[in-house]
C-alpha positions in Angstrom: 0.0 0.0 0.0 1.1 3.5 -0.9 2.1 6.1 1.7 -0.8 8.0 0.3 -3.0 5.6 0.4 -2.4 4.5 4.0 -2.8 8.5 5.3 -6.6 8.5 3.5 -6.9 5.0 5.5 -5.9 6.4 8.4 -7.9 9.5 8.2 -10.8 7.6 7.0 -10.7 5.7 10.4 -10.1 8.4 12.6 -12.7 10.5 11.3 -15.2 7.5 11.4 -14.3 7.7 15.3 -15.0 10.4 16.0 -18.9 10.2 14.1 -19.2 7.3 16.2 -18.7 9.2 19.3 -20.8 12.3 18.1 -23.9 9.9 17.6 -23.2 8.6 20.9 -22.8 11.5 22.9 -26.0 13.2 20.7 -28.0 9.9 21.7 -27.0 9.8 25.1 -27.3 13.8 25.6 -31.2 13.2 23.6 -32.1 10.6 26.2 -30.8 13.0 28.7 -33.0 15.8 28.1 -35.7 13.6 27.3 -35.3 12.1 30.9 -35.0 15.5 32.2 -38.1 17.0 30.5 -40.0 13.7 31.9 -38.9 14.5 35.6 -39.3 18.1 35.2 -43.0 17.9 34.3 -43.7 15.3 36.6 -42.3 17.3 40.0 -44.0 20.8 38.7 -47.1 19.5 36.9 -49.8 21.5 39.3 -52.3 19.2 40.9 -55.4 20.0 38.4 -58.4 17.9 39.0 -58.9 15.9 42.5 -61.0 13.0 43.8 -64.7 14.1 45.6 -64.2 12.0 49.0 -67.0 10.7 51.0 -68.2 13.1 53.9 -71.5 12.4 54.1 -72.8 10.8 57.7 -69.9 12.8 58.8 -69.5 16.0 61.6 -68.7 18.9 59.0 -66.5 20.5 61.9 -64.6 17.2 61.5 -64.4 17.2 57.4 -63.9 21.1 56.6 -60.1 21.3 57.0 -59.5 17.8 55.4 -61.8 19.4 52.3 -59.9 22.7 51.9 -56.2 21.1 52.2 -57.9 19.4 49.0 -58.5 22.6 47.0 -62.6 21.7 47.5 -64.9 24.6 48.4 -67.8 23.5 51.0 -71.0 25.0 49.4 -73.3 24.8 52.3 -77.3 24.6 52.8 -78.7 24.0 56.1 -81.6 21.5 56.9 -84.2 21.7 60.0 -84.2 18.1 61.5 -85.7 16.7 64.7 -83.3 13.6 65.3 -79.9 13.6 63.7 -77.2 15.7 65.7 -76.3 19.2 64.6 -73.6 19.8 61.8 -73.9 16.3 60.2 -73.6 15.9 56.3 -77.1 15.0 54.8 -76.2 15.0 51.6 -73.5 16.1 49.2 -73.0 16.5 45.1 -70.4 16.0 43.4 -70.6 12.4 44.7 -67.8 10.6 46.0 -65.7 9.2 43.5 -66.0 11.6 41.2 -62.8 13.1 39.9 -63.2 17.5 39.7 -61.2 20.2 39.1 -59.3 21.9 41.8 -61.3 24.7 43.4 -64.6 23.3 42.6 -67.6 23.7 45.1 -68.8 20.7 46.9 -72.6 21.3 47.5 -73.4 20.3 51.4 -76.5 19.6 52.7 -75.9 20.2 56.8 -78.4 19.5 59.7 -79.5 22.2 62.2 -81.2 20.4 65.1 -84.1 22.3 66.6 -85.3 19.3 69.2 -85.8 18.9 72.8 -84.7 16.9 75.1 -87.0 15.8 78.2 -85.3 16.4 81.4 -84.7 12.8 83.5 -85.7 12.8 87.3 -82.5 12.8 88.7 -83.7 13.0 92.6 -82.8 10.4 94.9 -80.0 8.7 92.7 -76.4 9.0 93.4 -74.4 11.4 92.2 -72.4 9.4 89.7 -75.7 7.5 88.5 -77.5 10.7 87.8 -74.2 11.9 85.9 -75.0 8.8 84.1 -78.6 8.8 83.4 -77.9 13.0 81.8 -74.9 11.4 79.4 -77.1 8.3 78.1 -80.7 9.7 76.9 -82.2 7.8 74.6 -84.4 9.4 72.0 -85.4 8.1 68.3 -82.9 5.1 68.7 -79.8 7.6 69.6 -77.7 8.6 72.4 -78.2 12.2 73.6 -75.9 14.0 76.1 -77.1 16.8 78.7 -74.5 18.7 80.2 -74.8 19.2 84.2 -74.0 22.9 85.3 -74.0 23.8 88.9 -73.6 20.9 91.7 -74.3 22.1 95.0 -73.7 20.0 98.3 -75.2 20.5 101.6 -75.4 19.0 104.8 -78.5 16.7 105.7 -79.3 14.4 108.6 -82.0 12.9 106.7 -79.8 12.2 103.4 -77.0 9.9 102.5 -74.2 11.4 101.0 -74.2 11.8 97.2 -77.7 11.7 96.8 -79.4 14.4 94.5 -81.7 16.1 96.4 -83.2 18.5 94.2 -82.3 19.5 90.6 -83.6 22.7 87.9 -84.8 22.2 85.4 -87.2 19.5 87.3 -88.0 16.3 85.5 -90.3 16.4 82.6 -89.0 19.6 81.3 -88.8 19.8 77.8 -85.3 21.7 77.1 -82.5 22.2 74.5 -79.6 20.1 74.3 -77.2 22.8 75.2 -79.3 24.2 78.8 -78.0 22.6 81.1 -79.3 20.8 84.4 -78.1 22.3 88.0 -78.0 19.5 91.3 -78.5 19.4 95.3 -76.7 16.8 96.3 -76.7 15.8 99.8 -73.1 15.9 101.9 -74.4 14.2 104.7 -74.7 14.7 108.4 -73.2 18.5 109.5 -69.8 19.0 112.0 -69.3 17.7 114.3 -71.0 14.5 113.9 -69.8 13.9 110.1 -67.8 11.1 109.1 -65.2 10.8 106.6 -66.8 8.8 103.6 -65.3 6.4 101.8 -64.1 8.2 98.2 -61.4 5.7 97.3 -61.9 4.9 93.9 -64.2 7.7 93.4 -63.2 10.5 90.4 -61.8 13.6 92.1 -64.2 15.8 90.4 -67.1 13.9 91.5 -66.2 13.8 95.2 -64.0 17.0 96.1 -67.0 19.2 96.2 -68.6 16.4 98.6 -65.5 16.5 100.9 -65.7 20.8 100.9 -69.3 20.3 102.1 -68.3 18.5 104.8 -66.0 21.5 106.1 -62.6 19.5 105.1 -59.5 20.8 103.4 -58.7 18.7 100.3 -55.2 18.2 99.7 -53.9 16.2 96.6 -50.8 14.0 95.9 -51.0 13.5 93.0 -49.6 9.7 91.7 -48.8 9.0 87.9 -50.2 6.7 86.2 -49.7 4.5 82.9 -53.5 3.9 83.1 -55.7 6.3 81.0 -58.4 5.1 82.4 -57.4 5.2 85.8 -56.7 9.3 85.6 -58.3 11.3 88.1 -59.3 8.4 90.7 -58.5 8.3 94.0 -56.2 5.4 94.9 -55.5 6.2 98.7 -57.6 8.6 101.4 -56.8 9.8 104.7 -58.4 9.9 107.3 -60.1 6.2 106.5 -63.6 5.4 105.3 -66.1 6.0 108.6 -63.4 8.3 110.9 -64.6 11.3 112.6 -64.0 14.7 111.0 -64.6 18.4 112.2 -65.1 21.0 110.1 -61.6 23.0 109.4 -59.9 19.7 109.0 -57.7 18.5 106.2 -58.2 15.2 104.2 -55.5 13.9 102.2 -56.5 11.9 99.0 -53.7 10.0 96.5 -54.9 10.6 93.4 -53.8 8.9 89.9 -53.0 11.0 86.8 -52.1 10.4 83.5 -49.8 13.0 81.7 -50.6 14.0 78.6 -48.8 15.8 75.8 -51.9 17.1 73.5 -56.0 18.5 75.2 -58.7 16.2 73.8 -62.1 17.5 74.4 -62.3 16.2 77.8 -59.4 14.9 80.1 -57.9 15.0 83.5 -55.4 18.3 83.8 -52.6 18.6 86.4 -52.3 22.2 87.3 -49.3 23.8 89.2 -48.8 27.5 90.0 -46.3 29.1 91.9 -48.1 32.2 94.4 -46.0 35.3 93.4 -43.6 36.2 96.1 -45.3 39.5 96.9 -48.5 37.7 97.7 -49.4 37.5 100.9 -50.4 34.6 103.4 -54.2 34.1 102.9 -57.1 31.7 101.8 -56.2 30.7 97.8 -58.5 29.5 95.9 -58.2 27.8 92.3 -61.5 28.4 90.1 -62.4 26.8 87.3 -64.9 27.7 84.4 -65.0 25.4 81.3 -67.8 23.4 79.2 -68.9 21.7 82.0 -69.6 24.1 84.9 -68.1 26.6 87.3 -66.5 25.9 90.1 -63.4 25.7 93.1 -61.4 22.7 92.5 -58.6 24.2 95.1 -59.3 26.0 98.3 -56.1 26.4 101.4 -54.3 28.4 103.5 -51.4 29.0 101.8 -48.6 31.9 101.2 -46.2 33.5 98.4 -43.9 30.6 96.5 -46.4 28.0 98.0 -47.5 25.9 94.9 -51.0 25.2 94.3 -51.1 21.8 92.7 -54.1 19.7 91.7 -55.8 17.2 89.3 -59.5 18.2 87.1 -61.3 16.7 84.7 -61.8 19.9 82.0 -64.7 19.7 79.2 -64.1 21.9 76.0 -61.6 24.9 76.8 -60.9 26.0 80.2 -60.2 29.3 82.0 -58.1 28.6 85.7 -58.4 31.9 88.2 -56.5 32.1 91.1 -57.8 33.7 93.6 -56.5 35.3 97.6 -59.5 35.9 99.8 -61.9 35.6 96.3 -59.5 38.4 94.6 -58.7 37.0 91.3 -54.4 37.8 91.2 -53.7 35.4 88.2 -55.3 33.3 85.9 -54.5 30.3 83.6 -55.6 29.0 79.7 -56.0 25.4 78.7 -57.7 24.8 74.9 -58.3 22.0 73.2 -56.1 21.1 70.5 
């Protein structure tokens, strides 16, 4: 082979080279930007149409935030109905399933209860069985709920303790579901022939106001618990079951709680406060006003950078006042979550 000939060889291969590598680097860089594009669209590509989910049956409290982290508008008509609970979904259109634009308006058909509710005779029942009877009512095959507002103890001779002695509105009443029903109970025999009754295993809400009736001094130690269920009983009491007490005497009671880290609706709450240091010695009271009722869940001699410590069983959002001699000097927030 010629020199000449051997050059065009050689330039013949090099330059065939270097076409192989340009149709390899312009196939690879092609399936590169097509790969690219693909990912591109896929991680911006707005969320455009969404699927209708199934709310009816359902609390529209409980559904509205759920809905509107969905890009759906509630749309909402309201309904006059005797026996299904207030704020449940009748009805709704789009149906579920169906697949929608972002945005669109989901049509609601919503319950507004007008009915009554007739007041249960409550006298001469314990305490914790007429709690009961006011949380179970049964009416057109459902369970209604009646709040209780102000419970009132006071001595009787005649009475056992805990019994409901009286109670407005009486039984019979016809009333709405959010009024709700104030109780007499009876604390027993007066100072100074009372007796210490036996409250272990009793809810600390249900018998401190029982205890204060009988003149006494409550003072909690409070015992954590693993137990839920178990929060806000009393495990321990002194004096016993059956002792003498005067009035002006202090009862101690063990009492389990649970510690939690978020406020459901209702729940036992531990609450500590510090009395400022330029309070002085006096009477402190702890007041509470939630859901449920008003009322002193702490009452005790006590002075400045003395804690006030205690366990309560809140309903819906509560408001804690502290008072000296029935002076409000500080006051404490606990909402639901």
């Amino acid at each position: 082979m010629s020199t000449n000939e051997s050059s065009r060889a050689e330039k013949f291969r090099y330059w065939g080279q270097i076409g192989r590598i340009a149709i390899i680097f312009f196939i690879g860089f092609s399936l590169f930007l097509l790969v690219s594009t693909i990912i591109l669209i896929f991680l911006t590509k707005p969320e455009r149409e969404v699927v209708v989910p199934d709310v009816e049956g359902k609390q529209f409290i409980e559904v509205y935030s759920s809905l509107m982290r969905k890009n759906i508008t509630p749309d909402i008509k309201f309904r006059d109905i005797a026996d299904i609970d207030d704020g449940t979904v009748l009805s709704q259109y789009p149906k579920k399933g169906k697949v929608v634009p972002v945005n669109s308006k989901l049509k609601l058909v919503v319950s507004r209860s007008r009915y009554s509710i007739e007041v249960p005779n409550l006298v001469g029942k314990e305490l914790p069985l007429a709690l009961n009877n006011l949380r179970n009512i049964h009416r057109h095959e459902k369970t209604l709920s009646l709040g209780t507002g102000i419970i009132s103890f006071i001595p009787s001779d005649t009475i056992a303790d805990n019994i409901v002695i009286d109670q407005s509105p009486l039984a019979g009443e016809k009333i709405r579901p959010e009024r709700k029903i104030n109780l007499l109970v009876s604390a027993g025999k007066a100072a100074p022939d009372a007796v210490m009754p036996n409250v272990t295993g009793q809810s600390i809400e249900l018998c401190y106001d029982l205890l204060r009736a009988k003149g006494l001094t409550v003072v909690q130690e409070i015992v954590p618990t693993n137990d839920i269920a178990a929060s806000g009983l009393v495990i321990a009491q002194t004096p016993a079951s059956g002792v003498a007490v005067a009035g002006g005497s202090t009862c101690t009671l063990k009492v389990n709680w649970y510690p939690i880290d978020k406020h459901p609706y209702a729940a036992y709450e531990k609450v500590e406060y510090e009395i400022p240091h330029d309070e002085p010695a006096g009477v402190y009271e702890a007041y509470i006003e939630d859901a449920r009722s008003k009322r002193i869940r702490y009452a005790r001699k006590a002075g400045p950078k003395d804690k006030i410590i205690f366990v309560f069983r809140r309903e819906g959002n509560a408001v804690i006042t502290f008072r000296r001699g029935k002076k409000p000097i500080d006051d404490m927030d606990i909402d639901v979550d």
